[in-house]
C-alpha positions in Angstrom: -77.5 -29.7 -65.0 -75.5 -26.1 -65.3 -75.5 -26.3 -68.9 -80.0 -26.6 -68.7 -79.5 -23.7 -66.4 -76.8 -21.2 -68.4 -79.0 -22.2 -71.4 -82.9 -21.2 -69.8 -80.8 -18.0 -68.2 -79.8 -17.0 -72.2 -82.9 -17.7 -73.7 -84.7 -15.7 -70.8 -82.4 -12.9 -72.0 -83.1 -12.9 -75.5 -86.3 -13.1 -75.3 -86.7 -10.4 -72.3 -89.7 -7.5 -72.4 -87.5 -5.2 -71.9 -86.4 -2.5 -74.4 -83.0 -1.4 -74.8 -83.5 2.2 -75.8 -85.7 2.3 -72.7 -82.2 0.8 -70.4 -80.4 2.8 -72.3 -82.3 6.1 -71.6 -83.0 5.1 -67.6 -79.3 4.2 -67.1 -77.9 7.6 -68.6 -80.6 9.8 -66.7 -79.6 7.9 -63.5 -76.0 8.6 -64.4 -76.9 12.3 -65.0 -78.4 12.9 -62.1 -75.7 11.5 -59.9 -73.4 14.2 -61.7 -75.8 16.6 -60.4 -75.0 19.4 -63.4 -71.2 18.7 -63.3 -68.8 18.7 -66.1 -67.2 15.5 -67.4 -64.3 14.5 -69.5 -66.1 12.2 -72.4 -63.4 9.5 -73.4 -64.1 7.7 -77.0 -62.4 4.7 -78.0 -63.0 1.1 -79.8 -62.7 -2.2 -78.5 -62.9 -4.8 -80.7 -63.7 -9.0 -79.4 -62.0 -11.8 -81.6 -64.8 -13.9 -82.8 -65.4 -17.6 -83.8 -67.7 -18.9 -85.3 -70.5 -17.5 -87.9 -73.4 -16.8 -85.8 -72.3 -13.1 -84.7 -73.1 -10.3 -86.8 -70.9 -7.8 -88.1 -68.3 -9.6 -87.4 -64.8 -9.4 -90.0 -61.7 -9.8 -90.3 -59.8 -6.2 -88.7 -56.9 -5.2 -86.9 -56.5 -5.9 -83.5 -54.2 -4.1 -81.2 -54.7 -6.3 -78.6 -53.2 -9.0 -80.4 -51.1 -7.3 -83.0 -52.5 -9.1 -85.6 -56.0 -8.9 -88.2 -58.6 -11.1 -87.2 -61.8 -11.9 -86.9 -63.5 -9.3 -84.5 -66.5 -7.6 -83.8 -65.6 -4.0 -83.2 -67.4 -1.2 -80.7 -66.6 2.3 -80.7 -67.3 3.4 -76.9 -67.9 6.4 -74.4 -66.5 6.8 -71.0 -67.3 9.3 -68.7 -64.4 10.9 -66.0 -65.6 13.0 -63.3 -63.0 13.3 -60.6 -61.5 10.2 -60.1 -64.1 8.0 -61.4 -64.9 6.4 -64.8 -68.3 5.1 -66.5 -69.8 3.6 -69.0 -71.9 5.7 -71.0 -72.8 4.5 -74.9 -71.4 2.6 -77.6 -72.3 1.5 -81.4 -71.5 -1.3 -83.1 -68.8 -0.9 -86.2 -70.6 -2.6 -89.1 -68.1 -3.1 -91.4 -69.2 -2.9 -95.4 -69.2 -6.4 -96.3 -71.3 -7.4 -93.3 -74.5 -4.7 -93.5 -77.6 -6.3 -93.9 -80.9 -5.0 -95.5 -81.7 -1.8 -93.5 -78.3 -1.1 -92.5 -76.5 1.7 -93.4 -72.6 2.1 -93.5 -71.3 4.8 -90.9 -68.0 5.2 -90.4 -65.8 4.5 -86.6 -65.7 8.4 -86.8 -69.0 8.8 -87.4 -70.3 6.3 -85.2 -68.3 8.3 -82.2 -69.7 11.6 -83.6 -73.2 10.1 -82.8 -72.5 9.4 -79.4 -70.8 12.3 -78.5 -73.8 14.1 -79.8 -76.4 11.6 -78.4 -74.6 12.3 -75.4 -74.9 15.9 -75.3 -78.9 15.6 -76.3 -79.0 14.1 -73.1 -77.7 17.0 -71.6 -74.2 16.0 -70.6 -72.0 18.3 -70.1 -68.8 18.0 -71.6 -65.4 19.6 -71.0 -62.7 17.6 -72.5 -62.9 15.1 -75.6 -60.1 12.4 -75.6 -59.7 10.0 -78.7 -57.0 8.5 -79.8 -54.6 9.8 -83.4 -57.9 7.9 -85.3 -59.7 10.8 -84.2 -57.4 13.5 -83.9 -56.7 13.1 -87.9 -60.3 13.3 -88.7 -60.8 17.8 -88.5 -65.0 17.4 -89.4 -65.1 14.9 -86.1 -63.2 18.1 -83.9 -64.4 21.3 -85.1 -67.8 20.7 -87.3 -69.2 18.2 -84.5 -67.7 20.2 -81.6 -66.5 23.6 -82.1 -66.2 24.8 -78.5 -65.1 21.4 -76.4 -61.6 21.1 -76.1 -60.3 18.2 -77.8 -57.0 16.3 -77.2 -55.6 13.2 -78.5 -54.0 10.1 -77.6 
């Protein structure tokens, strides 16, 4: 009987009305408003989900740090917001690696990918102080100063 209802629950899901740009937008206005014009820290980092199985896309064999070891993962580069002593969720973008893209899809880098967001983010009108990546980032001089000239940038 759980399984009929785990399985009506996921097929409610993918087939939902709802867009996800739309969430997307509503849950980072809501966010911004709650800031109320303050200034936040903007963390970027990936996270990467081993995988079995073939019915995930973009999913390929990388390193993991949370294992130590390649494998295959699906792989997120994500934002996190810090204002005082609190920490959010605010975008990520899926890493499609090369041998995965399908028709339509178009290669971006885990550098570019976080360039996106931190940009998307400040479309939005975030406002950004601090920048904090870890040495993937820090080695990468166009993702620093072209993307972000004046916020302060330090790496892990």
């Amino acid at each position: 009987m759980e399984y009929l209802h785990l399985n009506h629950y996921i097929l409610h899901l993918t087939h939902s009305p709802w867009s996800v740009s739309e969430l997307k937008a509503k849950r980072l206005t809501v966010t911004l408003e709650a800031l109320k014009n303050q200034t936040i820290t903007v963390v970027i980092d990936e996270t990467g989900d081993r995988k079995k199985g073939t019915k995930t896309d973009y999913v390929a064999r990388q390193y993991l740090g949370s294992v130590g070891k390649i494998d295959k993962v699906i792989v997120s580069v994500n934002a996190y917001g810090v204002y005082e002593n609190i920490t959010f969720p605010l975008m990520f973008k899926v890493f499609k690696p090369k041998g995965t893209l399908k028709e339509g899809d178009t290669y971006k880098t885990k550098i570019e990918l976080a360039s996106e967001i931190v940009n998307e983010l400040i479309e939005f009108g975030f406002k950004i102080e601090l920048l904090l990546a870890d040495s993937l980032y820090g080695e990468a001089s166009l993702f620093i100063v072209v993307n972000f000239g004046s916020i302060p940038f330090w790496q892990k």
